[in-house]
C-alpha positions as CSV (number, residue, x, y, z in Angstrom):
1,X,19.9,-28.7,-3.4
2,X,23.3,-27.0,-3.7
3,X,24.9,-26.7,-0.5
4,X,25.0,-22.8,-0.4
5,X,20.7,-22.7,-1.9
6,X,18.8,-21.1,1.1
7,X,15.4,-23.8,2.1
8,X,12.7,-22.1,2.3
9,X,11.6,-23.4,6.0
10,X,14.4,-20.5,6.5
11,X,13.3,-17.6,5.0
12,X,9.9,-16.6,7.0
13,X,10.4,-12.5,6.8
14,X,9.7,-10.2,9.3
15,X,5.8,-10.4,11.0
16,X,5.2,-6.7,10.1
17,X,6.2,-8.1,6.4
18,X,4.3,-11.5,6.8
19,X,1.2,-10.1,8.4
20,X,0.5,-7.2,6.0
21,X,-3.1,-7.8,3.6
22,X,-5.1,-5.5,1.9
23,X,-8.7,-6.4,3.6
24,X,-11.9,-4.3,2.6
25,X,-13.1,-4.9,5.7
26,X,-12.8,-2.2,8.3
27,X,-14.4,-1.2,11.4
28,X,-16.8,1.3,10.9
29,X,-16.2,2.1,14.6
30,X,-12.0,2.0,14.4
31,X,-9.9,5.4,14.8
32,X,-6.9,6.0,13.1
33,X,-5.3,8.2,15.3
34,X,-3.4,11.3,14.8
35,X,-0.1,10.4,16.3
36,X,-0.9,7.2,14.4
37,X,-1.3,8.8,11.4
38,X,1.8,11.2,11.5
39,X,4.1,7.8,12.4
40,X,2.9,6.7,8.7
41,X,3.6,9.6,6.8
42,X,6.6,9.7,8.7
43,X,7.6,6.3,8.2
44,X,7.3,7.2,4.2
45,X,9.2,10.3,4.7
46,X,12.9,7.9,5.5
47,X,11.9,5.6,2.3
48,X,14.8,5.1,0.3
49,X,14.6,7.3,-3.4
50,X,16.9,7.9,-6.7
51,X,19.3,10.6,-5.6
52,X,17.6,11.3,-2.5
53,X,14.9,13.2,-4.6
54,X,11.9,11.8,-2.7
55,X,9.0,12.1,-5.3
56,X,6.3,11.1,-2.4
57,X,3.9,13.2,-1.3
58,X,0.4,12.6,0.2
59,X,-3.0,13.9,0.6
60,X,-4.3,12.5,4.1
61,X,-8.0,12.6,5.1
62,X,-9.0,10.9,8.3
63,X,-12.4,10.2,8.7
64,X,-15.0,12.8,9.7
65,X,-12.8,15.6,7.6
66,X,-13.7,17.2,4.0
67,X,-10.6,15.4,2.7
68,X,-11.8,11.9,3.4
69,X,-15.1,13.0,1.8
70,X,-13.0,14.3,-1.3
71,X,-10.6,11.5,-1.5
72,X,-13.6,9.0,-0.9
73,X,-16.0,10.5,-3.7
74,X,-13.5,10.1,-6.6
75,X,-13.1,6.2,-5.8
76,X,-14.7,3.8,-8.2
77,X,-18.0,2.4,-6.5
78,X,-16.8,-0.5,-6.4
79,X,-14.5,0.9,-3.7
80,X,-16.7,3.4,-2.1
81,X,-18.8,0.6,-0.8
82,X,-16.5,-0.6,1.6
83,X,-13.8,2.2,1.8
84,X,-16.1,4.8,3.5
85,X,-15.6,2.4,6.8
86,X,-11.8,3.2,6.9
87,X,-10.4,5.1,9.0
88,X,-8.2,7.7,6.9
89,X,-8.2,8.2,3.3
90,X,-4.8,8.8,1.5
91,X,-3.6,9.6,-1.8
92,X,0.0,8.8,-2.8
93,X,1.2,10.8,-5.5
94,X,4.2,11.1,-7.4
95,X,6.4,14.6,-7.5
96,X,7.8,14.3,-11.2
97,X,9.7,17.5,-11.4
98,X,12.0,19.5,-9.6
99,X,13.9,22.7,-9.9
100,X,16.7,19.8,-11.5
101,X,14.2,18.9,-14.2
102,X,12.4,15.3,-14.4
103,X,12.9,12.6,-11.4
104,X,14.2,9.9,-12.4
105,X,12.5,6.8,-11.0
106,X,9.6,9.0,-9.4
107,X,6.5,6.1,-9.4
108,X,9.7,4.0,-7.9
109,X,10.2,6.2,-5.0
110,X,6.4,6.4,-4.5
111,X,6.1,2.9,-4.3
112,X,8.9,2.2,-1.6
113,X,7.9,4.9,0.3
114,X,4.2,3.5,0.9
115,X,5.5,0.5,1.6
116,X,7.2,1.9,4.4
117,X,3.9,3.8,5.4
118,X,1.7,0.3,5.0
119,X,4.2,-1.3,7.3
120,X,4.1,1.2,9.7
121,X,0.1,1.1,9.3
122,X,0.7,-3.2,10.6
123,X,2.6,-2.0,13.6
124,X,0.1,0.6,14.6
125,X,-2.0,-2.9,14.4
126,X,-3.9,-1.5,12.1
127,X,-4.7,-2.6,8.2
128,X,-4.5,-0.8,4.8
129,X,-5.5,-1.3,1.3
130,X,-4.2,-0.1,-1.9
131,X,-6.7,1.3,-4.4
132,X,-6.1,1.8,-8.5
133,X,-9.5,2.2,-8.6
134,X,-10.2,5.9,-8.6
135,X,-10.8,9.0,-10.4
136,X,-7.1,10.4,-11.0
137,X,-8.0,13.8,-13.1
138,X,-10.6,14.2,-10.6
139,X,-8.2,13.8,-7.5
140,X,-5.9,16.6,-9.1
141,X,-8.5,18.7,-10.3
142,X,-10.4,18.5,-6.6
143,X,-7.3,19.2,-4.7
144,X,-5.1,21.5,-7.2
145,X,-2.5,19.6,-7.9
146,X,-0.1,20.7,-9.8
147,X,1.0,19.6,-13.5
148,X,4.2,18.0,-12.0
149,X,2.9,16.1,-9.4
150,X,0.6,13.1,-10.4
151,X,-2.0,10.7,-8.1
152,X,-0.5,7.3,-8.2
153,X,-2.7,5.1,-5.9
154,X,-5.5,5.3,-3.3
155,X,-5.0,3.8,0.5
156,X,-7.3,3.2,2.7
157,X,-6.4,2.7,6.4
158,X,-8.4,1.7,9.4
159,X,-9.1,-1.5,11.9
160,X,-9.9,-4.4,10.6
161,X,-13.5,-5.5,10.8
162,X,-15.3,-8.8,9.9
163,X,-16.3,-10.1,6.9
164,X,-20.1,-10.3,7.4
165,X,-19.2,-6.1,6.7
166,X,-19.0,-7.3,3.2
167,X,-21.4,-7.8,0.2
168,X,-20.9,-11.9,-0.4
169,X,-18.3,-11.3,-3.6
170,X,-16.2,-10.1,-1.9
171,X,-16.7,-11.4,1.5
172,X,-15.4,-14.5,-0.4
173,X,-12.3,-13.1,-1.8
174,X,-11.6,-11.8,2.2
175,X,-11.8,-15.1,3.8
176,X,-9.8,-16.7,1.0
177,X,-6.2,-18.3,1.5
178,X,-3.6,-15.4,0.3
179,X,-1.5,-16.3,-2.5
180,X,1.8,-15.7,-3.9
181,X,3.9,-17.4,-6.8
182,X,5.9,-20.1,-6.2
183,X,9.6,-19.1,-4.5
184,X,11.1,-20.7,-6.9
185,X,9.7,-18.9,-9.8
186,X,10.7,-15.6,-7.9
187,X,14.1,-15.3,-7.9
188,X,17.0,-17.3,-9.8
189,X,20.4,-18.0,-9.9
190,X,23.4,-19.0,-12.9
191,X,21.1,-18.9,-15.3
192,X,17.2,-17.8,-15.5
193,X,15.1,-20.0,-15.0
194,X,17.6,-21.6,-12.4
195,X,15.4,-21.0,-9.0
196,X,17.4,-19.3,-6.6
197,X,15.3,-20.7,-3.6
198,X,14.3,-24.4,-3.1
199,X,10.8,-25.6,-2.4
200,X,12.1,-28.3,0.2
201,X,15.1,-29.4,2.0
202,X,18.2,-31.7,1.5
């Protein structure tokens, strides 16, 4: 290992970073909160975005409202059957246009910014998952969007419940180990290919 090649028994991220999944199961008897709710959207609001143009925008249903109901009847069913237990329904959508023309970098901005409102979801101690399984005409036809803003992803948010919620498919994918690519196939160094971070020490 070259002397200045971080190990990686060094480079454990934040717990609001390392504890973040996308579980399906939710507590059908968790409350997203209001204030809760608001912290997230705020949270997204201070995401970082090409030129300061911040392209997010949202459509937020907590549960017992029409929106939820909206949101939740234009996800695939292989969503609905588990996303109706969550505790808000959100729609991030990207604003493409603005009296300067097109954004630059829009689905960019729209990812970093629910990042920040996931996150925020993890210190609430809550959950969230992020759905590309939905009906995205019918979202902007439902709710009058306009032609310059357009539904990106589905997120549902709520506290986590157990497994045994689940159909057995995917009560299996819920209780299995999380996976990510090796480190060193992330990121490199000199020349690609050249991993930047080293799977073990000395």
């Amino acid at each position: 290992m070259r002397s200045d090649q971080p190990d990686l028994a060094s480079t454990i991220p934040h717990p609001l970073i390392a504890e973040r999944w996308s579980p399906r199961a939710f507590d059908p008897d968790g409350a997203v909160t209001p204030d809760a709710l608001a912290r997230m959207v705020e949270a997204a609001r201070w995401a970082p975005s090409y030129g300061n143009t911040q392209p997010a925008r949202y459509l937020v249903g907590p549960r017992g409202t029409d929106t939820f109901d909206r949101v939740l009847d234009r996800l695939n069913a292989g969503n609905r059957v588990w996303a109706h237990r969550a505790g808000a329904l959100l729609v991030a959508c990207a604003q493409t246009r603005n009296d300067k023309g097109e954004v630059p970098y829009a689905e960019y901005g729209v990812g970093l910014a629910t990042e920040n409102l996931v996150l925020q979801a993890v210190a609430e101690g809550l959950v969230a998952h992020q759905m590309a399984g939905f009906d995205r005409d019918g979202v902007s036809a439902e709710f009058g969007l306009p032609e310059s803003v357009r539904p990106l992803v589905a997120i549902a948010v709520g506290v986590l419940g157990s497994p045994e919620l689940l159909e057995p498919e995917k009560r299996e994918r819920e209780t299995a180990p999380r996976r990510r690519i090796a480190a060193e196939e992330l990121a490199f160094t000199g020349t690609w290919g050249t991993p930047y971070l080293s799977p073990g020490g000395g």
